[in-house]
C-alpha positions as CSV (number, residue, x, y, z in Angstrom):
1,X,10.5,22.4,31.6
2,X,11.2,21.9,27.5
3,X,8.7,20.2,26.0
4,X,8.8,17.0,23.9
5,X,9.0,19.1,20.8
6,X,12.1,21.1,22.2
7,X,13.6,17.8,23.2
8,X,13.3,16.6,19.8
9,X,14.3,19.8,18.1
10,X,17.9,19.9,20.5
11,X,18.5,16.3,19.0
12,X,18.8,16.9,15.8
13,X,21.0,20.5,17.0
14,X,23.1,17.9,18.7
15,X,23.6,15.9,15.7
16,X,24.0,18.9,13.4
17,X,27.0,20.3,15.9
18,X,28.5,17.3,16.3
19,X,27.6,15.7,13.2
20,X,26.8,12.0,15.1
21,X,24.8,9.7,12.9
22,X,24.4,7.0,15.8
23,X,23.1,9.0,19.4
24,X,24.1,8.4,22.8
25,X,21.1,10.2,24.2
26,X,23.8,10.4,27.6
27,X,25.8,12.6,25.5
28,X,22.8,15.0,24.4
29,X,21.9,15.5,27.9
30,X,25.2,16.0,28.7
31,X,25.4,18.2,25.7
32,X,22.1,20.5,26.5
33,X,23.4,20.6,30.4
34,X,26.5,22.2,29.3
35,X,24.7,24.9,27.1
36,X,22.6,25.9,30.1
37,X,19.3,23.9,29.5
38,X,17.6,23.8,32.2
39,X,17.6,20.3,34.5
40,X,14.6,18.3,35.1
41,X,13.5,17.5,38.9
42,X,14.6,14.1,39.7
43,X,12.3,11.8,41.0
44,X,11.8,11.2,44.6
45,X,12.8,8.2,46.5
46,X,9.6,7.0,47.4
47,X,9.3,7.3,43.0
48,X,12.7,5.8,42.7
49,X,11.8,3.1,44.6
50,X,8.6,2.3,43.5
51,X,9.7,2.1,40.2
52,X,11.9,-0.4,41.1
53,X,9.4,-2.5,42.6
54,X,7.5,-2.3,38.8
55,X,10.3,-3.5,37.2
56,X,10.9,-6.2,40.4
57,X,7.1,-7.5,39.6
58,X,7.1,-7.1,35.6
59,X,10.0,-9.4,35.8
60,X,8.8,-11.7,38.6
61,X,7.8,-15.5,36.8
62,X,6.7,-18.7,37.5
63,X,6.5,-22.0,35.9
64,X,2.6,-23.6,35.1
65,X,2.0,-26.7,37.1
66,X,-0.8,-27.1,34.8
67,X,0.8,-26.4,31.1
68,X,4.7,-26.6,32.3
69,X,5.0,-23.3,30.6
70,X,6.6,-19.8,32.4
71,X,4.3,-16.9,33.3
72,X,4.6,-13.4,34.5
73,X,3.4,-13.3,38.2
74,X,2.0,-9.5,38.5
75,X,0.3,-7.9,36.1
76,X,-0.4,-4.4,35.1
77,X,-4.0,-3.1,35.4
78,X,-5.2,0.8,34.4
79,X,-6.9,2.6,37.1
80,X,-7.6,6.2,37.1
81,X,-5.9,8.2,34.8
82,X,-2.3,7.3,33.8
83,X,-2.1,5.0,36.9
84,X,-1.6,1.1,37.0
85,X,-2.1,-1.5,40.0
86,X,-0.8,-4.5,39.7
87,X,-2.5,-7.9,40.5
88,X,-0.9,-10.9,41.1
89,X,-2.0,-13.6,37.9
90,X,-3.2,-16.1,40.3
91,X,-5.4,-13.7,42.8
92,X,-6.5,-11.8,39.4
93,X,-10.4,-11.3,38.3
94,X,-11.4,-12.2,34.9
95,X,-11.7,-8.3,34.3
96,X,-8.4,-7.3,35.9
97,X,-6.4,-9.7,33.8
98,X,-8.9,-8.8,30.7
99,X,-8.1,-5.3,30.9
100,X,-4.5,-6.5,31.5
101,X,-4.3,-8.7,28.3
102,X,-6.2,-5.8,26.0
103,X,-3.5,-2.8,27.3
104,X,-0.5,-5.5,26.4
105,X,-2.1,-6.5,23.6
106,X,-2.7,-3.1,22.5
107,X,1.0,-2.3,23.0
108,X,1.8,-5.1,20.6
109,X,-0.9,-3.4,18.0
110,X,0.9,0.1,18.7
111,X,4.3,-1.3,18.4
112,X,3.0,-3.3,15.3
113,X,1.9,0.3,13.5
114,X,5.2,2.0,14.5
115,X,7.7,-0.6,13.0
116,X,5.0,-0.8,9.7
117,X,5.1,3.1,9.0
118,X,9.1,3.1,9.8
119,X,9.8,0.1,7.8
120,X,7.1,1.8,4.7
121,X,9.2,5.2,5.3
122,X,12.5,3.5,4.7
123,X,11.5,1.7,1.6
124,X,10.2,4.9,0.3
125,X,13.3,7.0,1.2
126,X,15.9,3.7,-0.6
127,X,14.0,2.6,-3.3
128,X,17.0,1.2,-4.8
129,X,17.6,-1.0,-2.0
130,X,15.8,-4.4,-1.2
131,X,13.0,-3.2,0.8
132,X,12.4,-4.6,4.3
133,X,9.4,-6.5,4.7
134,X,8.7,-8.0,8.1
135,X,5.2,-9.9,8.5
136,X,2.8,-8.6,11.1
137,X,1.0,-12.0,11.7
138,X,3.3,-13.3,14.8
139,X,1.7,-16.5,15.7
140,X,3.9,-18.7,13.8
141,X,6.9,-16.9,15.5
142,X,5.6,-17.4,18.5
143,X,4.6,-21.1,18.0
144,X,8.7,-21.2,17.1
145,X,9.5,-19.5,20.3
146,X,7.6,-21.4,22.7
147,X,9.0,-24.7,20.4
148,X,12.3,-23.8,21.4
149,X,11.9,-22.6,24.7
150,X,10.4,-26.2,25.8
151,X,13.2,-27.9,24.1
152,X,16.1,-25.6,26.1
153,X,14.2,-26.9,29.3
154,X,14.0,-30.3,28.4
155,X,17.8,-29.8,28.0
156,X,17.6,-28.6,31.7
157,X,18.1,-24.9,31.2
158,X,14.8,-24.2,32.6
159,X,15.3,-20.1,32.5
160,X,15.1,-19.6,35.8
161,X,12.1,-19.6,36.1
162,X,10.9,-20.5,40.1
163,X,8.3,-23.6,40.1
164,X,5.1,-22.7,41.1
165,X,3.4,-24.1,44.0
C-alpha cells in the first residue's frame, strides 16, 4: 500500500503531466490506476455500513424544548485508540460529552492553525497582493449565525429540525 507521502508525491506528477491547476482527486486515482498503481482494499460492508450509520447520527438533530435552539442528537466520544462511541446528547455523562466538546473543540483549534499558516503562507508567497486576513476569535460570528438562524425560523423555516420530546 503507497504511503501518504507517495500519494502526495503522484499529485503533484499528476499535475505536472497533465498540467491541471484545479484537481479532481477522481481523475488522479483514475490517473495512478491506469499507470498500474496498485488498488487499495475496499472496505467491507459491515465498514460500509457502519460508516453510514456515523454520518446518519453526526447528522441526526433536534430542536431544545428548553432554549428553542437545534442540537446534534449523538455525539462522538474517544475510546481506545483511534475508536469513537457515540452517545446520545440526552443519555450523555458529564464526561462523555466533556470529552466530546474538548475533541470538537480541538478540531476547531486544529482547523484554526491550518487556515492561519495557509493564509500566512499565501501572504508571504503574493506580497504585492492585499493580504488575507481572517480573525480567529469566532464568537461574534457565531452570535451572527445563531441571530439569523432564529430569525429564518421565526419566518417558519425551522431547518428541519425534528421537535424534541
Amino acid at each position: 500500500m503507497a504511503s501518504r507521502a507517495e500519494r502526495q508525491r503522484f499529485i503533484r506528477h499528476y499535475k505536472d503531466v497533465t498540467g491541471e491547476r484545479e484537481v479532481d482527486m477522481h481523475k488522479v486515482a483514475e490517473f495512478a490506476q491506469a499507470m498500474g498503481w496498485k488498488m487499495p482494499t475496499p472496505q467491507s460492508a459491515v465498514d460500509m455500513l457502519a460508516t453510514q450509520f456515523v454520518d446518519a447520527a453526526r447528522d441526526e438533530t433536534k430542536r431544545s424544548s428548553k432554549t428553542g435552539r437545534p442540537y446534534r442528537v449523538y455525539h462522538a466520544v474517544p475510546a481506545q485508540g483511534n475508536l469513537f462511541v457515540y452517545v446520545d446528547i440526552d443519555e450523555a455523562t458529564r464526561p462523555q460529552m466533556l470529552k466530546s466538546s474538548v475533541q470538537r473543540r480541538e478540531q476547531m483549534v486544529s482547523d484554526g492553525v491550518n487556515l492561519t499558516d495557509d493564509t500566512d503562507h499565501w501572504n508571504a508567497m503574493n506580497p504585492d497582493k492585499e493580504p488575507i486576513q481572517l480573525p480567529m476569535d469566532l464568537t461574534l460570528d457565531i452570535q451572527i449565525r445563531k441571530a439569523a438562524d432564529e430569525q429564518d425560523d421565526d419566518e417558519g423555516s425551522g431547518g428541519g429540525a425534528a421537535e424534541a420530546a
